[in-house]
Each structure stands twice: as C-alpha cells, then as structure tokens.
PDBQT receptor file of N, H, CA, C and O in Angstrom, charges set to zero:
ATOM      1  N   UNK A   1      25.349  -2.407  -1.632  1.00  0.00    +0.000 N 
ATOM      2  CA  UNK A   1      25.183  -3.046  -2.928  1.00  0.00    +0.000 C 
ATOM      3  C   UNK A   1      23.956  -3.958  -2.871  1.00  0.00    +0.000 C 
ATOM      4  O   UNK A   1      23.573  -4.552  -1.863  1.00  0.00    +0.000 OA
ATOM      5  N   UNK A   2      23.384  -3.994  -4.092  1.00  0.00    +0.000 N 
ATOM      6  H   UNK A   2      23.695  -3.511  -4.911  1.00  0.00    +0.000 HD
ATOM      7  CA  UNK A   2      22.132  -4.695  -3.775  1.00  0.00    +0.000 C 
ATOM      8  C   UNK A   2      22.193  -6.216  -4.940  1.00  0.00    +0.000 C 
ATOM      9  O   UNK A   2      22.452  -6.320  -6.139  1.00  0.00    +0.000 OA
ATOM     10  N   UNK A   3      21.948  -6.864  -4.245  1.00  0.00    +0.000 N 
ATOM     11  H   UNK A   3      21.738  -6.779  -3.271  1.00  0.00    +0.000 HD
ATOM     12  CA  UNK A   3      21.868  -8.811  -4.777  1.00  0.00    +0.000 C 
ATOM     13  C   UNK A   3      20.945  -8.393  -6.395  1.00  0.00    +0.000 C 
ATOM     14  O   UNK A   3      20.417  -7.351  -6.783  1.00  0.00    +0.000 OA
ATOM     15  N   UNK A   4      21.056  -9.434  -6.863  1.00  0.00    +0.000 N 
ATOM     16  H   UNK A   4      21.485 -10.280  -6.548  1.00  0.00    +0.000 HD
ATOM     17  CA  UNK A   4      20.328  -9.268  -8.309  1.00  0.00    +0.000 C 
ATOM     18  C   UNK A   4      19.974 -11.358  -8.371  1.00  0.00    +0.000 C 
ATOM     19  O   UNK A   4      20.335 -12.132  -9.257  1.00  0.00    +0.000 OA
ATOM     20  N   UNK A   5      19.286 -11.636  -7.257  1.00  0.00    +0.000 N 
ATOM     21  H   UNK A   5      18.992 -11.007  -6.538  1.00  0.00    +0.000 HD
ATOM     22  CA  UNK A   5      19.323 -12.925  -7.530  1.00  0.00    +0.000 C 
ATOM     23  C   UNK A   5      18.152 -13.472  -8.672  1.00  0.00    +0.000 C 
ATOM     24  O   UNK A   5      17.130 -12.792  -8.756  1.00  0.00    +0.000 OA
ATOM     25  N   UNK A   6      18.275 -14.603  -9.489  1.00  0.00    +0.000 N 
ATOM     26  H   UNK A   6      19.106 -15.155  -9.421  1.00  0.00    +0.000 HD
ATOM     27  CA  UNK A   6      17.314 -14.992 -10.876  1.00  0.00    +0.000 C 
ATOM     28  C   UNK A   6      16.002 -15.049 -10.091  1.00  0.00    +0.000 C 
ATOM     29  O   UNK A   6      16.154 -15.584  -8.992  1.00  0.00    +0.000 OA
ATOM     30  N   UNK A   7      14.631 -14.604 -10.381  1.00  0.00    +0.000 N 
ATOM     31  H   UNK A   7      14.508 -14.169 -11.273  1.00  0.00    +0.000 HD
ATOM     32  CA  UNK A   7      12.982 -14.736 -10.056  1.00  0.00    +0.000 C 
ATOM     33  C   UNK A   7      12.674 -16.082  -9.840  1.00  0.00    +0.000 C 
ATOM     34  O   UNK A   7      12.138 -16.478  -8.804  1.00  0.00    +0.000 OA
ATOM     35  N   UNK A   8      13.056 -16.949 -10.968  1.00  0.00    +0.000 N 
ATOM     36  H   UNK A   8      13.492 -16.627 -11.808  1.00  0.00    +0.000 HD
ATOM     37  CA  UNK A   8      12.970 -18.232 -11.255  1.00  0.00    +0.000 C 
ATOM     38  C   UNK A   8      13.967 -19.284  -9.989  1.00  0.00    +0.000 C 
ATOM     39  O   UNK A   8      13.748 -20.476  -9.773  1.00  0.00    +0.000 OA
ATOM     40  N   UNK A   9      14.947 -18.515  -9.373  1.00  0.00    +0.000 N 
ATOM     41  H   UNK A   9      15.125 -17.547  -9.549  1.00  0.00    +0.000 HD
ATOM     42  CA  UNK A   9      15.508 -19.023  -8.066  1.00  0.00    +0.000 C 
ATOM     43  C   UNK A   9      14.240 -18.866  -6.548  1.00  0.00    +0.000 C 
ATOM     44  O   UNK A   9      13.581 -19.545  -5.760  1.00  0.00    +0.000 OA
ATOM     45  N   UNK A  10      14.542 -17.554  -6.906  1.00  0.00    +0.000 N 
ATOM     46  H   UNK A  10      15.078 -17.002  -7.545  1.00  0.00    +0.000 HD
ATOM     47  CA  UNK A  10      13.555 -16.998  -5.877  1.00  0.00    +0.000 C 
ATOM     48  C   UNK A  10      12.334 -17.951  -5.458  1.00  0.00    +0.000 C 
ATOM     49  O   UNK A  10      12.164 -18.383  -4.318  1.00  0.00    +0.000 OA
ATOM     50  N   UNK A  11      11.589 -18.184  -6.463  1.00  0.00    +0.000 N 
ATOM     51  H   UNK A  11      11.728 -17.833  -7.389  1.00  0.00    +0.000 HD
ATOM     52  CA  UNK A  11      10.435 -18.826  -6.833  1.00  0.00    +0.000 C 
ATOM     53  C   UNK A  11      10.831 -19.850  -6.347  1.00  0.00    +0.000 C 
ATOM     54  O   UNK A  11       9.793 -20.054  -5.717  1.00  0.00    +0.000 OA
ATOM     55  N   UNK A  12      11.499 -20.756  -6.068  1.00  0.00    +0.000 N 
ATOM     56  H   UNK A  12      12.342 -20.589  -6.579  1.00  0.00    +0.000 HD
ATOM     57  CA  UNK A  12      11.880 -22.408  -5.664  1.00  0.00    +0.000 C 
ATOM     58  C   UNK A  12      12.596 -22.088  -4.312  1.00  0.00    +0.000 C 
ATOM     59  O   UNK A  12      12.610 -22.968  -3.452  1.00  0.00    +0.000 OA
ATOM     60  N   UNK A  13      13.099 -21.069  -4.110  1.00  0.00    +0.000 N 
ATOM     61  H   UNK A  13      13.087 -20.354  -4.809  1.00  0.00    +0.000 HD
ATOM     62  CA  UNK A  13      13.598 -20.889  -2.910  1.00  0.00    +0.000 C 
ATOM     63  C   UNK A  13      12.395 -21.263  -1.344  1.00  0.00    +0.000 C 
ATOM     64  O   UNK A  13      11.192 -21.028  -1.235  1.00  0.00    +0.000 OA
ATOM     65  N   UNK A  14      13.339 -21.887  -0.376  1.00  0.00    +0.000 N 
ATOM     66  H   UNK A  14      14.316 -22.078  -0.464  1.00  0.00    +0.000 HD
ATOM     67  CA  UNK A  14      12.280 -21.747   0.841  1.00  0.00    +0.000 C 
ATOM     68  C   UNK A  14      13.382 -21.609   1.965  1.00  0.00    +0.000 C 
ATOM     69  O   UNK A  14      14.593 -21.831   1.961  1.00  0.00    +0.000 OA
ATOM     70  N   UNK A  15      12.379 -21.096   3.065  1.00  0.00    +0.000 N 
ATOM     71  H   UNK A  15      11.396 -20.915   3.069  1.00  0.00    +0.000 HD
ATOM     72  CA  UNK A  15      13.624 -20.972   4.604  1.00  0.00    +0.000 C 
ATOM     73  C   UNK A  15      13.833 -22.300   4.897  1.00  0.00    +0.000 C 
ATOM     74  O   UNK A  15      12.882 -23.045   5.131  1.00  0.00    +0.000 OA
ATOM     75  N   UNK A  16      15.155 -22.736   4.911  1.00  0.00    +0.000 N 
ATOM     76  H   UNK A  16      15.928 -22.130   4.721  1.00  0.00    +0.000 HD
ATOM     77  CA  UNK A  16      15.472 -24.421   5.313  1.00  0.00    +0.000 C 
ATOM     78  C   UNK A  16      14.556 -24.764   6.619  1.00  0.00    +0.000 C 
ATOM     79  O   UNK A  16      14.158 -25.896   6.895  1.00  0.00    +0.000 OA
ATOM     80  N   UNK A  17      14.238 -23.339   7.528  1.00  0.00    +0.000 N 
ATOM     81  H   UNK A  17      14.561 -22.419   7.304  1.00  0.00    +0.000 HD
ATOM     82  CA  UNK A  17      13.914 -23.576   8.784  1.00  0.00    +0.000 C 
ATOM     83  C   UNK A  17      12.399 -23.811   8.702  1.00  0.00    +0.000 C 
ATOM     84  O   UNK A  17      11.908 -24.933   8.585  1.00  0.00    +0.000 OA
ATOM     85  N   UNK A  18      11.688 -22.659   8.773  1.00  0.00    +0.000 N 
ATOM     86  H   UNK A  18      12.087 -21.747   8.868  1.00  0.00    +0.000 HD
ATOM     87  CA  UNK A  18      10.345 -23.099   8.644  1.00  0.00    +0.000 C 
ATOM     88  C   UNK A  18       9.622 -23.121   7.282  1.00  0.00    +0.000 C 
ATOM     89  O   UNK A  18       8.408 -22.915   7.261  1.00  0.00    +0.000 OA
ATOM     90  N   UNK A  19      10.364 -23.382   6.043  1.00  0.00    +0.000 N 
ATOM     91  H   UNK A  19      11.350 -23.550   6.060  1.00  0.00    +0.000 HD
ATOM     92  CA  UNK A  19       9.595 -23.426   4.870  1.00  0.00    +0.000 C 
ATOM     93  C   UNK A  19       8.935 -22.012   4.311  1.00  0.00    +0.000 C 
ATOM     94  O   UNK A  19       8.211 -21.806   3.337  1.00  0.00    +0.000 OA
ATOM     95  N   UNK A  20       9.317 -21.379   5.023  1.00  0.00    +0.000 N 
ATOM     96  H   UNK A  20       9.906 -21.546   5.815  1.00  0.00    +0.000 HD
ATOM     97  CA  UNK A  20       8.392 -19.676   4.391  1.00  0.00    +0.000 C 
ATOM     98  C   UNK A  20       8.647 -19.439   2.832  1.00  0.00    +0.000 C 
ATOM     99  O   UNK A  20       9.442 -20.216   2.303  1.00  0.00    +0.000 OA
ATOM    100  N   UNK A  21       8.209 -18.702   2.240  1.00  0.00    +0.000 N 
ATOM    101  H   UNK A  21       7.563 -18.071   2.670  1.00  0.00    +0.000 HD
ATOM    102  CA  UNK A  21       8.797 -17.846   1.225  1.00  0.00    +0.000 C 
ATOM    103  C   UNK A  21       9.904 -17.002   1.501  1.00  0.00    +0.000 C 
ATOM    104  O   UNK A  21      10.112 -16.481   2.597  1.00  0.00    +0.000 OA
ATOM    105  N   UNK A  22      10.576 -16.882   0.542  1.00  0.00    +0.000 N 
ATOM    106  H   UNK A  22      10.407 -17.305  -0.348  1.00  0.00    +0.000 HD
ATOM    107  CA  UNK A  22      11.346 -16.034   0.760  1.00  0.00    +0.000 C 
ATOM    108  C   UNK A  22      11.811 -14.893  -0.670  1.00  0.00    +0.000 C 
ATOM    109  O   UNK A  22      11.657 -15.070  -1.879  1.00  0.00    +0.000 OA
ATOM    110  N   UNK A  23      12.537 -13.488   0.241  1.00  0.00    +0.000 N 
ATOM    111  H   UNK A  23      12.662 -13.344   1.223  1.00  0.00    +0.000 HD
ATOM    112  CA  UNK A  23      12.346 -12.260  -0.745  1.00  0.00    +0.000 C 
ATOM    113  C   UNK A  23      13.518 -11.845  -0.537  1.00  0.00    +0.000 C 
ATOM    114  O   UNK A  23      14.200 -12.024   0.472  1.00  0.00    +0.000 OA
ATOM    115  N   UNK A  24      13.875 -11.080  -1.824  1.00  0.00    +0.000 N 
ATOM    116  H   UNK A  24      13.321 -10.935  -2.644  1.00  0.00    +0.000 HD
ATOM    117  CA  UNK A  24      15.583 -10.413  -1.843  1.00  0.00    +0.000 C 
ATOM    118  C   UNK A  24      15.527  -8.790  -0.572  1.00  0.00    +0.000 C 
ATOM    119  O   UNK A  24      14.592  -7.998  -0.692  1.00  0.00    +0.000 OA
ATOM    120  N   UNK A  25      16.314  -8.623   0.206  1.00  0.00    +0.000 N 
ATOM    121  H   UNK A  25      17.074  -9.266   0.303  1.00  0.00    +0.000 HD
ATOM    122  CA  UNK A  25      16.698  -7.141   0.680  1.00  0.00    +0.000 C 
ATOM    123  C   UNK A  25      18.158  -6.877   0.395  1.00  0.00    +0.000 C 
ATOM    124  O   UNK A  25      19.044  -7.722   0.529  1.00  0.00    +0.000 OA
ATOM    125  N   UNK A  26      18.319  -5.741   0.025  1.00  0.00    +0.000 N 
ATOM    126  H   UNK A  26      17.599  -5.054  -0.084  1.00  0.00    +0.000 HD
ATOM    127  CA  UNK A  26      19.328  -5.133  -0.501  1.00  0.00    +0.000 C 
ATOM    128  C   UNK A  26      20.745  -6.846   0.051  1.00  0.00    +0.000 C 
ATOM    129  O   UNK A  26      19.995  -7.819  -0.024  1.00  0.00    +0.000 OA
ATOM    130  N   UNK A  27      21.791  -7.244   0.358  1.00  0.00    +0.000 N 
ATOM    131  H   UNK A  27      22.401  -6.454   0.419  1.00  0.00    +0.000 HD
ATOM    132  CA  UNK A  27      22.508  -8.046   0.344  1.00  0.00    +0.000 C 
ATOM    133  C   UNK A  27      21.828  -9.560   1.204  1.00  0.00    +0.000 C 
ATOM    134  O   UNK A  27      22.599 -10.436   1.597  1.00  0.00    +0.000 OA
ATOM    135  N   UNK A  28      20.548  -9.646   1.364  1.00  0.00    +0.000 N 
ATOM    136  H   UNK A  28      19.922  -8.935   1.045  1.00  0.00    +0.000 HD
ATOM    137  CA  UNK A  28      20.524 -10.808   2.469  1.00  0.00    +0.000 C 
ATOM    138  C   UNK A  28      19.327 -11.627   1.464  1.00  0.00    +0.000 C 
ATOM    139  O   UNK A  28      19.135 -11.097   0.370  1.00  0.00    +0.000 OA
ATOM    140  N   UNK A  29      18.659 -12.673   1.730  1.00  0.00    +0.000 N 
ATOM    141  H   UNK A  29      18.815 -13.105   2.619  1.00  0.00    +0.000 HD
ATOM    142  CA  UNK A  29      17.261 -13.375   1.373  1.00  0.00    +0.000 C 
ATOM    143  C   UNK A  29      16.847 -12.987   2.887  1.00  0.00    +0.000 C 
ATOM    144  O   UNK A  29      17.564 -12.582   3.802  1.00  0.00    +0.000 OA
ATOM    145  N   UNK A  30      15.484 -13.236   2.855  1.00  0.00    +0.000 N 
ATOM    146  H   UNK A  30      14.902 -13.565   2.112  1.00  0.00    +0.000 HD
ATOM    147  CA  UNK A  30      14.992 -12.727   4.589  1.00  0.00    +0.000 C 
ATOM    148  C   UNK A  30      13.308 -13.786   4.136  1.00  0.00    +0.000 C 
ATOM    149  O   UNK A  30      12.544 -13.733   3.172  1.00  0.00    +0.000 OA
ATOM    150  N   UNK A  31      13.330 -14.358   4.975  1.00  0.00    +0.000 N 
ATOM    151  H   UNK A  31      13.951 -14.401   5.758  1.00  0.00    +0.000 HD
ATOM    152  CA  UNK A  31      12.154 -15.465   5.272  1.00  0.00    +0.000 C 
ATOM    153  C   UNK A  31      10.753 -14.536   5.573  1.00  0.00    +0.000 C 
ATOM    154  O   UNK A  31      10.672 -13.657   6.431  1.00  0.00    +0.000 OA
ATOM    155  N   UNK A  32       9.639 -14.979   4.610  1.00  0.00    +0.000 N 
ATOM    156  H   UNK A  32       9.704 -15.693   3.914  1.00  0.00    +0.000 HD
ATOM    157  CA  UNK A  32       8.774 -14.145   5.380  1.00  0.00    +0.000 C 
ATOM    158  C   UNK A  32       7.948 -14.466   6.733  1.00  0.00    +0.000 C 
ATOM    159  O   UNK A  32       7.530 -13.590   7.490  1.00  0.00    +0.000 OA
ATOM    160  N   UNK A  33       7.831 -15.428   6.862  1.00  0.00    +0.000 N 
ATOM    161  H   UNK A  33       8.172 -16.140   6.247  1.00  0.00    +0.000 HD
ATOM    162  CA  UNK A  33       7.219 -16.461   7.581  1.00  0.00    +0.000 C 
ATOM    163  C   UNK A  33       8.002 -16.213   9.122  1.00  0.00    +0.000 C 
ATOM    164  O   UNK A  33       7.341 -15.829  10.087  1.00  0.00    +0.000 OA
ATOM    165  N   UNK A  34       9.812 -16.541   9.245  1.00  0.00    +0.000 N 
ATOM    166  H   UNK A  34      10.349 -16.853   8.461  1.00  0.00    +0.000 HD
ATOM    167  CA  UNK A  34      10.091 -16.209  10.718  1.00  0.00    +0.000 C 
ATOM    168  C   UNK A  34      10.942 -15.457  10.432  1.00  0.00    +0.000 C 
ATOM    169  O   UNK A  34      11.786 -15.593  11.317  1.00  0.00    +0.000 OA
ATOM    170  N   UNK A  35      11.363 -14.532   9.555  1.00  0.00    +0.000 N 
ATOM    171  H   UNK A  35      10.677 -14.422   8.836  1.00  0.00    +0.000 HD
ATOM    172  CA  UNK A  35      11.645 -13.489   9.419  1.00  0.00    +0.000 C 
ATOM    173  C   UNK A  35      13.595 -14.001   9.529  1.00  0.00    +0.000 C 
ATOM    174  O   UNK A  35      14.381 -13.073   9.719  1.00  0.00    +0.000 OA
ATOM    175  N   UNK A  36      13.957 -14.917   9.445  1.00  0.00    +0.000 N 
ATOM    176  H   UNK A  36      13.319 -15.672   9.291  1.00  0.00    +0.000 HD
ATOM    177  CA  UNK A  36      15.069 -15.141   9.539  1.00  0.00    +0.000 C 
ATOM    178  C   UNK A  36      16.098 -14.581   7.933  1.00  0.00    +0.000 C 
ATOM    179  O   UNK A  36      15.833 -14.603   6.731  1.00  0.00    +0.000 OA
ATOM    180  N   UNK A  37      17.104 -14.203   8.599  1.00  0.00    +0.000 N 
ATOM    181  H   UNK A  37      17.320 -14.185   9.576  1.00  0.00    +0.000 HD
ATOM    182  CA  UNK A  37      17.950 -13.615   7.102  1.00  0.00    +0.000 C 
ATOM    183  C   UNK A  37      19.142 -13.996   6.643  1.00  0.00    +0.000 C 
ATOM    184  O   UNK A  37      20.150 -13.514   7.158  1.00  0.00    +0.000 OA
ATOM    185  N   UNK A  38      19.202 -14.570   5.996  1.00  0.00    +0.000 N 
ATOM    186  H   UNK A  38      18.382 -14.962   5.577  1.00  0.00    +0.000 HD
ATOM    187  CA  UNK A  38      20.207 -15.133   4.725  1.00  0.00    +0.000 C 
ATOM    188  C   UNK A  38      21.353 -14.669   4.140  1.00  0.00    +0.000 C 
ATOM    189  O   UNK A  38      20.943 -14.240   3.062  1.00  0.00    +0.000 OA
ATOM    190  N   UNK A  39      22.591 -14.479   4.181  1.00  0.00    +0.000 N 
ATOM    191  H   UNK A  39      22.925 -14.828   5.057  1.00  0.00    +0.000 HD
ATOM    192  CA  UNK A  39      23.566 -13.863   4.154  1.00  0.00    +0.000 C 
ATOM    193  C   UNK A  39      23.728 -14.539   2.200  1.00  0.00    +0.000 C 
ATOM    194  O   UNK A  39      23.629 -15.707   1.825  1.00  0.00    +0.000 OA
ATOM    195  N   UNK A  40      23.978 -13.357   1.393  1.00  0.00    +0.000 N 
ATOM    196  H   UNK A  40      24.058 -12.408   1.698  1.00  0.00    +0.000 HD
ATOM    197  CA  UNK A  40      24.468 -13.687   0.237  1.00  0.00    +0.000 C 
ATOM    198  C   UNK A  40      26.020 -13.018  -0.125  1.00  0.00    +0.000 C 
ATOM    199  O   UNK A  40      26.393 -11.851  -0.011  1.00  0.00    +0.000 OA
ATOM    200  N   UNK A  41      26.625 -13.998  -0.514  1.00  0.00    +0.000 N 
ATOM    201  H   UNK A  41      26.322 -14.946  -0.607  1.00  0.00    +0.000 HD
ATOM    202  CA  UNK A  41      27.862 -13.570  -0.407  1.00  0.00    +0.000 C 
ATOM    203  C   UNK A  41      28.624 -14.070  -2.031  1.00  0.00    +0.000 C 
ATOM    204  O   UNK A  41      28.645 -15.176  -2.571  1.00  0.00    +0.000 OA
ATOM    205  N   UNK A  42      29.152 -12.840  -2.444  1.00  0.00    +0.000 N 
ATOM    206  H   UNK A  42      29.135 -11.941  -2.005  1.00  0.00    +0.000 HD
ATOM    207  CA  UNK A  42      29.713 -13.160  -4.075  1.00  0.00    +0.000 C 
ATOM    208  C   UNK A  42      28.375 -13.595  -5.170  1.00  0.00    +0.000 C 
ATOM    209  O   UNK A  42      28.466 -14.097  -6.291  1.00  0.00    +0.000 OA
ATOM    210  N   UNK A  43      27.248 -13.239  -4.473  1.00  0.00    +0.000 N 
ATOM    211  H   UNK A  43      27.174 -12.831  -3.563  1.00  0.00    +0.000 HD
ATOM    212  CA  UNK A  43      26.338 -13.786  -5.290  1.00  0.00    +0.000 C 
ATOM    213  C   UNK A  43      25.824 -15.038  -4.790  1.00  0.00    +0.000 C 
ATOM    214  O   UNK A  43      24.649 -15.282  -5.061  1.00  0.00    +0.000 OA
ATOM    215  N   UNK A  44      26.502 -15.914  -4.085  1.00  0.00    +0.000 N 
ATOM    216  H   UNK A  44      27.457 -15.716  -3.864  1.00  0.00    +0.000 HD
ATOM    217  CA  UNK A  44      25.717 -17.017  -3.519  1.00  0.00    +0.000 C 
ATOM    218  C   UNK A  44      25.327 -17.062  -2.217  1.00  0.00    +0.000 C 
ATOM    219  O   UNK A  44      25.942 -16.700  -1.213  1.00  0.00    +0.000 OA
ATOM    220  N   UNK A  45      23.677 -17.793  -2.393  1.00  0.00    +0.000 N 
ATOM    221  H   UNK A  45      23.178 -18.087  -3.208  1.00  0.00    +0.000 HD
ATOM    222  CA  UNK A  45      22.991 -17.675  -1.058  1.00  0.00    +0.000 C 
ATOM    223  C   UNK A  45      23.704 -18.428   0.027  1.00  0.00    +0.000 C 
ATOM    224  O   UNK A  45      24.471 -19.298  -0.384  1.00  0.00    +0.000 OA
ATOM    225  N   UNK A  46      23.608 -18.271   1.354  1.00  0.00    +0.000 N 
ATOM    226  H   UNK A  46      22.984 -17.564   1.687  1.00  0.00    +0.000 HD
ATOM    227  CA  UNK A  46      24.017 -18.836   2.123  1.00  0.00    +0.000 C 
ATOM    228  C   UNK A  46      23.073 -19.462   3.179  1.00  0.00    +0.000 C 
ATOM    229  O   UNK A  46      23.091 -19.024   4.329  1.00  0.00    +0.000 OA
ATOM    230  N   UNK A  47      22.083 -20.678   2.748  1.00  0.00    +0.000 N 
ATOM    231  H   UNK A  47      22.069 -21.033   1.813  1.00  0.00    +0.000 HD
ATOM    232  CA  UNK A  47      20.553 -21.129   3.182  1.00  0.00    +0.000 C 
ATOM    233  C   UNK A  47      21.075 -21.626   4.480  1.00  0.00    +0.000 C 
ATOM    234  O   UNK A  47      20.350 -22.489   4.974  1.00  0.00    +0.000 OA
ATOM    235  N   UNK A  48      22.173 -21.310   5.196  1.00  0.00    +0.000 N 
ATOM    236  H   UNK A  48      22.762 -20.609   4.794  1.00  0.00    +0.000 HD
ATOM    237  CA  UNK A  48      22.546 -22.168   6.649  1.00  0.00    +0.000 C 
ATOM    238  C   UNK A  48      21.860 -22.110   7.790  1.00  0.00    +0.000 C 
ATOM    239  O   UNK A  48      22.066 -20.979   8.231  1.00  0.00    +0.000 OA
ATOM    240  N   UNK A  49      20.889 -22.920   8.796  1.00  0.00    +0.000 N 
ATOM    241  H   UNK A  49      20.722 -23.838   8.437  1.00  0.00    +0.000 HD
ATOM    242  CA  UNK A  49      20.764 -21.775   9.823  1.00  0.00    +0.000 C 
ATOM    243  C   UNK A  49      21.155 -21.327  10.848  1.00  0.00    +0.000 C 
ATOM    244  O   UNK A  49      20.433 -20.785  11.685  1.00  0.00    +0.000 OA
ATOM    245  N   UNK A  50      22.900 -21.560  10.973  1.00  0.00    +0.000 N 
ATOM    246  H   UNK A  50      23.487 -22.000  10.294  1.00  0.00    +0.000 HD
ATOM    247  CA  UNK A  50      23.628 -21.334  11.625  1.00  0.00    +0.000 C 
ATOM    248  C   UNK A  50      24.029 -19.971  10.880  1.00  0.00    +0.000 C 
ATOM    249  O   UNK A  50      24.814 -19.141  11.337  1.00  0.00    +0.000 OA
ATOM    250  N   UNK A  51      23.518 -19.905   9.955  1.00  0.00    +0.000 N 
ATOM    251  H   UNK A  51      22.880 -20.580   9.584  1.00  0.00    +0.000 HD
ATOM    252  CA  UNK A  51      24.339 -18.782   9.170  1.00  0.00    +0.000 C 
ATOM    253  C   UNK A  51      23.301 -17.082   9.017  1.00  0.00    +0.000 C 
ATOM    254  O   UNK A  51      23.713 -15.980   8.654  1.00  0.00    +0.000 OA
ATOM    255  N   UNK A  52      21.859 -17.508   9.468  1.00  0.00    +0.000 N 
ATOM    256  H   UNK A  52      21.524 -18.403   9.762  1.00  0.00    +0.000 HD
ATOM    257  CA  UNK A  52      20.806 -17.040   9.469  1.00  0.00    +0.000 C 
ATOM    258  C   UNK A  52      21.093 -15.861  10.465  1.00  0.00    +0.000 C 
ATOM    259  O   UNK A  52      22.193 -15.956  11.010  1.00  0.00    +0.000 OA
ATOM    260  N   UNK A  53      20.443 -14.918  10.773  1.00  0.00    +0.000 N 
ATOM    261  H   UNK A  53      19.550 -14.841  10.331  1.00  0.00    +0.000 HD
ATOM    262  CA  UNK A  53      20.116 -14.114  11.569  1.00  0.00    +0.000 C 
ATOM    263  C   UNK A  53      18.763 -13.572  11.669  1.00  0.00    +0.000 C 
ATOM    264  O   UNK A  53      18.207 -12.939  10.772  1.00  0.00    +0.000 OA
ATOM    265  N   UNK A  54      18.284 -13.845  12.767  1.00  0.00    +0.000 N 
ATOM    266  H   UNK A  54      18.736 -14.359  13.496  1.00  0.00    +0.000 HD
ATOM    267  CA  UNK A  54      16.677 -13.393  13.460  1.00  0.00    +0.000 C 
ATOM    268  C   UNK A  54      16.583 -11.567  13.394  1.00  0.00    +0.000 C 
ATOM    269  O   UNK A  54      17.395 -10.778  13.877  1.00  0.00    +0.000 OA
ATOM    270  N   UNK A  55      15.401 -11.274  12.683  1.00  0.00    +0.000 N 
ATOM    271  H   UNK A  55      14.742 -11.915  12.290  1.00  0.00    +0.000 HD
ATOM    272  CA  UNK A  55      14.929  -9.766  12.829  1.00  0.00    +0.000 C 
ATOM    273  C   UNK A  55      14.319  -9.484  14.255  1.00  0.00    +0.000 C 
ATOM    274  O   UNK A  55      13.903  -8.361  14.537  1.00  0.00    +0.000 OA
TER     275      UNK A  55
C-alpha cells in the first residue's frame, strides 16, 4: 500500500537526525541526505530515530 502524505507536509518535513529532505516510498518517509527511513503507520509519520532504519 502506498502513503498519500499532504506536499505541503512533505515540504516542512526534515530527518530529526541530520536535517535532510525528505521523500515519500511506497509505506516509509526515507531521508535523502543519510538515507535513514521512517516508518508511517495508519497514516502517521513516525520521525523517531529509534524508530528509523538505515539503507
């Protein structure tokens, strides 16, 4: 299933960790910067970085 998160989120969004941008993949946010990935769950992001996972 793929996330449908708002542009206007996206856009204000950053990696808590190193500040990157960040972009939707099919269920996760994924940092571009250290590539760390974001678990979205019910629709809400989960910016933890305990909660993160490294590519």
């Amino acid at each position: 299933m793929t996330i449908m998160i708002d542009k206007k989120l996206l856009d204000i969004l950053a990696c808590p960790v190193c500040k990157g941008d960040i972009f939707e993949d099919k269920e996760e946010l994924v940092c571009v910067k250290c590539k760390r990935r974001y678990p979205v769950i019910e629709g809400i992001p989960i910016m933890l970085e305990e909660e993160a996972k490294l590519m």
